[in-house]
GUPALUM-338930 format. One record per residue: x, y, z of N, C-alpha, C, O in turn. Coordinates in steps of 0.05 Angstrom, whole numbers, padded with zeros to 5 digits, always signed. Layout:
<sites>
XYZXYZXYZXYZ ...
</sites>
This chain:
<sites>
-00516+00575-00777-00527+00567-00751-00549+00587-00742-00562+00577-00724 -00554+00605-00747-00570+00634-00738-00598+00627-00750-00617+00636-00737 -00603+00612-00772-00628+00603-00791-00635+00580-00774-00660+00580-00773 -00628+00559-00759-00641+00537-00745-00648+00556-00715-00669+00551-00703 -00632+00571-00706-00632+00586-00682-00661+00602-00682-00682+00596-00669 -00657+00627-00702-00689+00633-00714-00713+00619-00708-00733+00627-00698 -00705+00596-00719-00726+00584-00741-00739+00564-00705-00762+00558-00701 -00722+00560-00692-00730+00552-00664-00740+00571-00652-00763+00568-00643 -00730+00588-00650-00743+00612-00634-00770+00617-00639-00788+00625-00624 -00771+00613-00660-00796+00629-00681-00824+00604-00670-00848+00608-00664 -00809+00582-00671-00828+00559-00668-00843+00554-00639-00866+00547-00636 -00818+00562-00613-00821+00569-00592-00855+00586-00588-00877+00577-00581 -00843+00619-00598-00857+00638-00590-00895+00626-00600-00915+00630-00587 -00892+00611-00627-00920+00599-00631-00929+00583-00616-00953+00578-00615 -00910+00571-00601-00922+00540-00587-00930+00563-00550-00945+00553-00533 -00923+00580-00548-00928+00594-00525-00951+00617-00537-00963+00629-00519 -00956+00622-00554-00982+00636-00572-01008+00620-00571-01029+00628-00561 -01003+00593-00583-01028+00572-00579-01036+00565-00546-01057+00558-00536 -01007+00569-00535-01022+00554-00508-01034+00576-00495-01047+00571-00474 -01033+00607-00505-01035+00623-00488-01070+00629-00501-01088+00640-00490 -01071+00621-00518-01099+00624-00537-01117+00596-00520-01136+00597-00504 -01107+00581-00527-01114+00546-00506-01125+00560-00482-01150+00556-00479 -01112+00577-00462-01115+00583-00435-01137+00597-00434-01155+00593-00417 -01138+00624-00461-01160+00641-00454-01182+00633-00464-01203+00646-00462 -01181+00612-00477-01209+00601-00482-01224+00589-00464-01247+00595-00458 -01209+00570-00455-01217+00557-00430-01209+00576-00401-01186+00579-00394 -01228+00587-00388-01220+00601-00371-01242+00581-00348-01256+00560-00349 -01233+00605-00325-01241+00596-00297-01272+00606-00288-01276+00629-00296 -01289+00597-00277-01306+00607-00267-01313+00616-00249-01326+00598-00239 -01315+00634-00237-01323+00652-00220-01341+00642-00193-01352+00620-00197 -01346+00654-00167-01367+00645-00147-01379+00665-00162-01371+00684-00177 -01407+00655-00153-01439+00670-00168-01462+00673-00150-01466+00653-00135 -01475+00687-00148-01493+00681-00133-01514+00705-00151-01514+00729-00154 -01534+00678-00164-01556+00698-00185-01572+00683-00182-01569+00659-00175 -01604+00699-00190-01627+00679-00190-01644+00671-00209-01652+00685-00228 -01649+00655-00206-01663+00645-00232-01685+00652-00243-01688+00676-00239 -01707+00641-00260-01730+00656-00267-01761+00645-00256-01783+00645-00266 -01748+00635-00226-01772+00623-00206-01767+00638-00184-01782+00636-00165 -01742+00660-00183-01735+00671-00158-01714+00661-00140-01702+00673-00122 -01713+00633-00151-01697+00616-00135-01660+00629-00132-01647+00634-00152 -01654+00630-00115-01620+00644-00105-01608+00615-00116-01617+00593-00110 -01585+00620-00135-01570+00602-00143-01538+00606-00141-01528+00627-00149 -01523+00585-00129-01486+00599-00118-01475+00582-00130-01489+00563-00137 -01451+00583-00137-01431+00564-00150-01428+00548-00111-01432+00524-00110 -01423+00557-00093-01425+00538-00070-01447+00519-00072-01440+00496-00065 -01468+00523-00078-01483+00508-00078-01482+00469-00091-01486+00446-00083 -01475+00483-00111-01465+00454-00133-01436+00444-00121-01436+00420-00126 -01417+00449-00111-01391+00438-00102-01396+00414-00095-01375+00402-00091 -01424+00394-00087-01427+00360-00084-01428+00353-00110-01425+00329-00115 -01431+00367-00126-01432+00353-00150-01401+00345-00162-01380+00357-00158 -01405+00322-00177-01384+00331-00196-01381+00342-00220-01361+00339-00234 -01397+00353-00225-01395+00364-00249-01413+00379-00257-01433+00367-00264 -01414+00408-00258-01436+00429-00274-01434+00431-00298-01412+00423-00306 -01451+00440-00316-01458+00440-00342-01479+00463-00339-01500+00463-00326 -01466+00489-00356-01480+00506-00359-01486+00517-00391-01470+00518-00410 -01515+00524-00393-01518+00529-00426-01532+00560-00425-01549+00570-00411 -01517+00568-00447-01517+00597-00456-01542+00598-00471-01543+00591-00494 -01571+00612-00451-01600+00618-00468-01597+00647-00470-01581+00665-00462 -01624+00644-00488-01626+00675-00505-01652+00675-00506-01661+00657-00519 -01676+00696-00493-01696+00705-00508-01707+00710-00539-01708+00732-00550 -01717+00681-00555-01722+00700-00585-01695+00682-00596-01691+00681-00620 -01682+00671-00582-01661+00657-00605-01670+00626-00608-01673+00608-00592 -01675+00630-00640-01685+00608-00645-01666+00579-00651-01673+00556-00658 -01638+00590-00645-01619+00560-00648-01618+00553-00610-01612+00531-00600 -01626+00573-00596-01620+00562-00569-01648+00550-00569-01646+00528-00559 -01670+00555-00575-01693+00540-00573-01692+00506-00589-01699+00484-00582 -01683+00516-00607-01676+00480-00623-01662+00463-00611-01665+00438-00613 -01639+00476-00593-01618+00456-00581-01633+00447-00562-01631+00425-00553 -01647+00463-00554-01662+00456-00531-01668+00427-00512-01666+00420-00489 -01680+00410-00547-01693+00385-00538-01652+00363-00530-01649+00343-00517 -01633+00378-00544-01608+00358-00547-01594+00360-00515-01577+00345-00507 -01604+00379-00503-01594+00395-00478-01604+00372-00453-01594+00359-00434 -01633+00376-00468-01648+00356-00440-01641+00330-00449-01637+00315-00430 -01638+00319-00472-01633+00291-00472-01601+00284-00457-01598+00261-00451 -01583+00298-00453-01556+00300-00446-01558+00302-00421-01538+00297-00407 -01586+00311-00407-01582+00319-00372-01595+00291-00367-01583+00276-00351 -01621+00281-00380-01627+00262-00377-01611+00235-00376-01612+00217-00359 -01599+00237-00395-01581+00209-00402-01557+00200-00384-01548+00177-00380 -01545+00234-00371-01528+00234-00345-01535+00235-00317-01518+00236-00299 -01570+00236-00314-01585+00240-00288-01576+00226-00260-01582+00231-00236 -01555+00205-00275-01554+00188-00248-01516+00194-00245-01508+00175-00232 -01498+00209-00251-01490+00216-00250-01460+00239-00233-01435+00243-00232 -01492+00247-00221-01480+00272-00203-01474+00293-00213-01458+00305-00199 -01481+00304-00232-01479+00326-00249-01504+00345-00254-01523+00335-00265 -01505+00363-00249-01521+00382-00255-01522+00407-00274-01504+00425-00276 -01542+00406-00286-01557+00421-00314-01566+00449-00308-01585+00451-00292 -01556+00470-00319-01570+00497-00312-01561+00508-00338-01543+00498-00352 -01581+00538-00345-01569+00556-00355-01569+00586-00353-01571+00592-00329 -01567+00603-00364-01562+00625-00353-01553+00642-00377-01534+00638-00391 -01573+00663-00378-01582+00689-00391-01564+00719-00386-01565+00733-00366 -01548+00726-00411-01540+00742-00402-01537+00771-00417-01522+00791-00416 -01562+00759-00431-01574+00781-00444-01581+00813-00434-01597+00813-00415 -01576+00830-00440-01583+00852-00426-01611+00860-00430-01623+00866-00409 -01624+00862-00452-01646+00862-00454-01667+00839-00447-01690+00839-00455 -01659+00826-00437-01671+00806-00428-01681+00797-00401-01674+00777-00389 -01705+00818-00393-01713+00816-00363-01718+00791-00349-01728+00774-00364 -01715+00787-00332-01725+00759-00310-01757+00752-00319-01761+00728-00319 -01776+00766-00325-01807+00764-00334-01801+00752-00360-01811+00731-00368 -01777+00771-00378-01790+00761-00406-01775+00730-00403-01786+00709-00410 -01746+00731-00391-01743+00701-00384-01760+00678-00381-01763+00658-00396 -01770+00684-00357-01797+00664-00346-01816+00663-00365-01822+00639-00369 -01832+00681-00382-01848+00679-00401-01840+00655-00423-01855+00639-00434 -01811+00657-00425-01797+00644-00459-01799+00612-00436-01803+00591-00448 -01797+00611-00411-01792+00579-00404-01817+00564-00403-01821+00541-00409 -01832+00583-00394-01865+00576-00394-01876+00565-00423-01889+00545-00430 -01862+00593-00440-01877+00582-00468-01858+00546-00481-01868+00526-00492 -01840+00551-00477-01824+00533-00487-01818+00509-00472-01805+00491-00480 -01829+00512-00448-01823+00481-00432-01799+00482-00425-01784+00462-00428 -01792+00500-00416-01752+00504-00405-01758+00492-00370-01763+00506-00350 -01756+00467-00373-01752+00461-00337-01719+00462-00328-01705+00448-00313 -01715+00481-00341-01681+00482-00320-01692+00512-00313-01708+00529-00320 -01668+00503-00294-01669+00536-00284-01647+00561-00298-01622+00559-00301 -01657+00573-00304-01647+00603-00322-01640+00624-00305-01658+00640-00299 -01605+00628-00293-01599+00636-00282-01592+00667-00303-01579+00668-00324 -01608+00696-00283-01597+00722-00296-01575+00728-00292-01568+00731-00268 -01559+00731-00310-01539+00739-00316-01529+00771-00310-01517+00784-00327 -01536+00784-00280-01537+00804-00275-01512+00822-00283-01494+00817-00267 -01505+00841-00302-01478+00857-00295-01470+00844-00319-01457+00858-00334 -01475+00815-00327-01458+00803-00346-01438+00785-00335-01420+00776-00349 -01439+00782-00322-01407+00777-00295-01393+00749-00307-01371+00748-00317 -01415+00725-00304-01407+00702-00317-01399+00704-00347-01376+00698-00351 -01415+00712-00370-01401+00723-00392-01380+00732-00396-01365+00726-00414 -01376+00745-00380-01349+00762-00386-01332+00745-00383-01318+00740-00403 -01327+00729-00354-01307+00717-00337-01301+00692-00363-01279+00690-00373 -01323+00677-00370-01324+00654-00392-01320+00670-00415-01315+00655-00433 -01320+00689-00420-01310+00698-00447-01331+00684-00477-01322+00676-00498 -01363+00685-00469-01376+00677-00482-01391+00696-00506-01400+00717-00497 -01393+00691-00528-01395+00702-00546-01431+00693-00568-01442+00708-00584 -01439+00673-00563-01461+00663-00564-01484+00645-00548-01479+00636-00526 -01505+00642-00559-01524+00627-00542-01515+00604-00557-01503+00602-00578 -01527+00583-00533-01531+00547-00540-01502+00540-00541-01497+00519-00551 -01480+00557-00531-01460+00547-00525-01461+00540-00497-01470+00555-00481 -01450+00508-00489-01447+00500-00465-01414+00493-00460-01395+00488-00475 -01419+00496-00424-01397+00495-00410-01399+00476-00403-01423+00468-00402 -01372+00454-00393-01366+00439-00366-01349+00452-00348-01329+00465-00353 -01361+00446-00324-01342+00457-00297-01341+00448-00276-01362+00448-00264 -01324+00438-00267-01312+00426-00242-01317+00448-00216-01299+00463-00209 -01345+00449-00202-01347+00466-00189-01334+00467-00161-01340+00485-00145 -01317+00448-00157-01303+00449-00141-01277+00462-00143-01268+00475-00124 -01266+00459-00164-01229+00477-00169-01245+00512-00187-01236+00535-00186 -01271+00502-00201-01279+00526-00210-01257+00519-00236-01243+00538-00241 -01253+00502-00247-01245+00498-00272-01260+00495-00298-01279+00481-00296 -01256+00505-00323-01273+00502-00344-01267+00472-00354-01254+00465-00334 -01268+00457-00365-01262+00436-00369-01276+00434-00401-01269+00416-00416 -01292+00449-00409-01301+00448-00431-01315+00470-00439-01322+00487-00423 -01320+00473-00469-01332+00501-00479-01347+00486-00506-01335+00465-00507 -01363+00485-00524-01368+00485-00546-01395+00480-00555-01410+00480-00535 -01408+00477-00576-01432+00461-00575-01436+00441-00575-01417+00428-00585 -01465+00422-00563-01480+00394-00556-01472+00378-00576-01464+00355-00571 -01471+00387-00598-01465+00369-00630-01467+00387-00653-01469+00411-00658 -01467+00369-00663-01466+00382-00697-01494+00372-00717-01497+00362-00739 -01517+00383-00689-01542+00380-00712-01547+00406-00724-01555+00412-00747 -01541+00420-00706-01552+00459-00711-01533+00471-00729-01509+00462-00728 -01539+00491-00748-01520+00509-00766-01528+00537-00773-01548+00549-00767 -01516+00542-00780-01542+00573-00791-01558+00566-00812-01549+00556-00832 -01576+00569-00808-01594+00563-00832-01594+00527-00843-01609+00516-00860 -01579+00519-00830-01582+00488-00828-01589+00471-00810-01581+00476-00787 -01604+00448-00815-01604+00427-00789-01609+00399-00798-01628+00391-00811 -01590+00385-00789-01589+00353-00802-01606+00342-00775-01610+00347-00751 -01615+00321-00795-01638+00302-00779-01629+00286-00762-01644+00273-00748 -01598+00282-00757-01594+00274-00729-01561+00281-00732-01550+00284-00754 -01553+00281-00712-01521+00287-00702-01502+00265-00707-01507+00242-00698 -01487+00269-00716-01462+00251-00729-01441+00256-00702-01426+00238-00693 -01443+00278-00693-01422+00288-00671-01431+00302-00642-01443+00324-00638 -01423+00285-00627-01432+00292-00592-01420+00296-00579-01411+00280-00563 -01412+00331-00583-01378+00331-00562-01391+00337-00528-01379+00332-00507 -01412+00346-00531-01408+00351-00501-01419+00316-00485-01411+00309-00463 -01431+00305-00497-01433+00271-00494-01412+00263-00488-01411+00248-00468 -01385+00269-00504-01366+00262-00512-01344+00271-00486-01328+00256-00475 -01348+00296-00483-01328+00311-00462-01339+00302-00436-01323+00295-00418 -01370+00301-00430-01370+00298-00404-01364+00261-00407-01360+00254-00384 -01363+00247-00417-01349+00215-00406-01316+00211-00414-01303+00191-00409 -01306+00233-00427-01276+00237-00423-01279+00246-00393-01287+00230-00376 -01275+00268-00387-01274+00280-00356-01285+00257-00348-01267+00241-00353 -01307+00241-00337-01312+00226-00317-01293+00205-00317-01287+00190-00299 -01285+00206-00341-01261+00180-00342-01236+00191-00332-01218+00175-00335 -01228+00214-00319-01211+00222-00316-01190+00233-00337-01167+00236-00329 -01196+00240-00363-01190+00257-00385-01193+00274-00382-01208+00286-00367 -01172+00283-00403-01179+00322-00407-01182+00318-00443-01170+00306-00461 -01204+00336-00442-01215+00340-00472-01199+00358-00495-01191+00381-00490 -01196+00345-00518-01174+00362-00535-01204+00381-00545-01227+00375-00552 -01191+00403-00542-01205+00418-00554-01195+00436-00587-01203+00455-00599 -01182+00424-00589-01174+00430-00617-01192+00412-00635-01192+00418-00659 -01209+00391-00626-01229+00378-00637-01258+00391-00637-01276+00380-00650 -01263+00415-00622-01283+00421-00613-01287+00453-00632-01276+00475-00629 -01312+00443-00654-01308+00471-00670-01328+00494-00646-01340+00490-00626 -01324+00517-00661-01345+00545-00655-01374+00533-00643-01383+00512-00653 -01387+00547-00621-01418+00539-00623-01426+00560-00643-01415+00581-00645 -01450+00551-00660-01475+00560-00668-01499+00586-00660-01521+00584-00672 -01497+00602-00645-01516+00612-00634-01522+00649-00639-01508+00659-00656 -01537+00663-00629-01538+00684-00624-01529+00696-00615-01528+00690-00591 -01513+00722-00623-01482+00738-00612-01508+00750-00583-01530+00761-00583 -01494+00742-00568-01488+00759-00531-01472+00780-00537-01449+00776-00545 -01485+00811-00534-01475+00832-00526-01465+00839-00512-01476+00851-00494 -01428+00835-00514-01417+00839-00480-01416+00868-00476-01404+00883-00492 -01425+00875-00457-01421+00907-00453-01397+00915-00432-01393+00903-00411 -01384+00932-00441-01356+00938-00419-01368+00950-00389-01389+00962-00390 -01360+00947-00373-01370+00957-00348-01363+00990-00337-01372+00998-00315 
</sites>
């Protein structure tokens, strides 16, 4: 009897390991108040009419966040009528508000590129690359999603169109009143963000 007792226990302690891994992936988001690279003051109060924020992890010089680029705006576009709003936000350390605004100018970035002062949002999201995007319920300040746009981008790869659209995918689960398995949702693609300890 001590071998099924174990062997439960044992099964237990994993099923409270994954959920506790589940949790810290998906974490909470923070109130914010940072500005963008027009000057503009941006608050997580601000967006609470919305239903739904969507934030994407840019990088100065990273050339997979510049590719995603065009998949980013077709996704804000396609949900425009919605109620959902598109931003991203830089949290690069070396990455001044000028050289920001320079990379949107050169590149046609019409979102707004919120600085990532201190790191604050990084940290709190526990983000580890660029061209990874969030969903968030800026009203409970819940994550509701983490991963990349699709599966066109790779290292050193890029297929001529996407077979897979999870954030397509996650934001019309959530509007449908779903919650997104994220055990379907691989790694994003992008440029390691330097988290620095405070």
């Amino acid at each position: 009897m001590k071998f099924p007792v174990r062997l439960f226990t044992a099964a237990a302690c994993l099923l409270v390991t994954v959920n506790a891994v589940a949790d810290e992936w998906l974490r909470s988001i923070p109130d914010f108040t940072l500005t963008d690279q027009f000057g503009k003051t941006h608050s997580l109060e601000q967006y609470k009419q919305d239903e739904l924020l969507v934030l994407y992890v840019q990088g100065v010089g990273c050339p997979i966040a510049r590719i995603a680029l065009p998949n980013y705006r077709a996704v804000r576009d396609e949900y425009a009528a919605k109620n959902i709003d598109f931003i991203m936000f830089n949290a690069n350390i070396q990455d001044s508000p000028q050289r920001i605004a320079k990379e949107a100018d050169e590149f046609g970035i019409d979102f707004p590129i919120l600085k990532d002062e201190g790191q604050m949002l990084a940290k709190a999201l526990g983000v580890e690359r660029t061209a990874e995007v969030f969903i968030v319920n800026p009203k409970t300040q819940e994550v509701l999603f983490r991963g990349p746009i699709n599966d066109q981008l790779g290292y050193e790869t890029q297929r001529n169109n996407a077979s897979q659209h999870y954030l397509k995918d996650a934001l019309d689960t959530v509007l449908a009143g779903g919650v997104v398995n994220m055990d379907d949702i691989p790694d994003s693609k992008g440029c390691l963000v330097a988290i620095f300890d405070s």
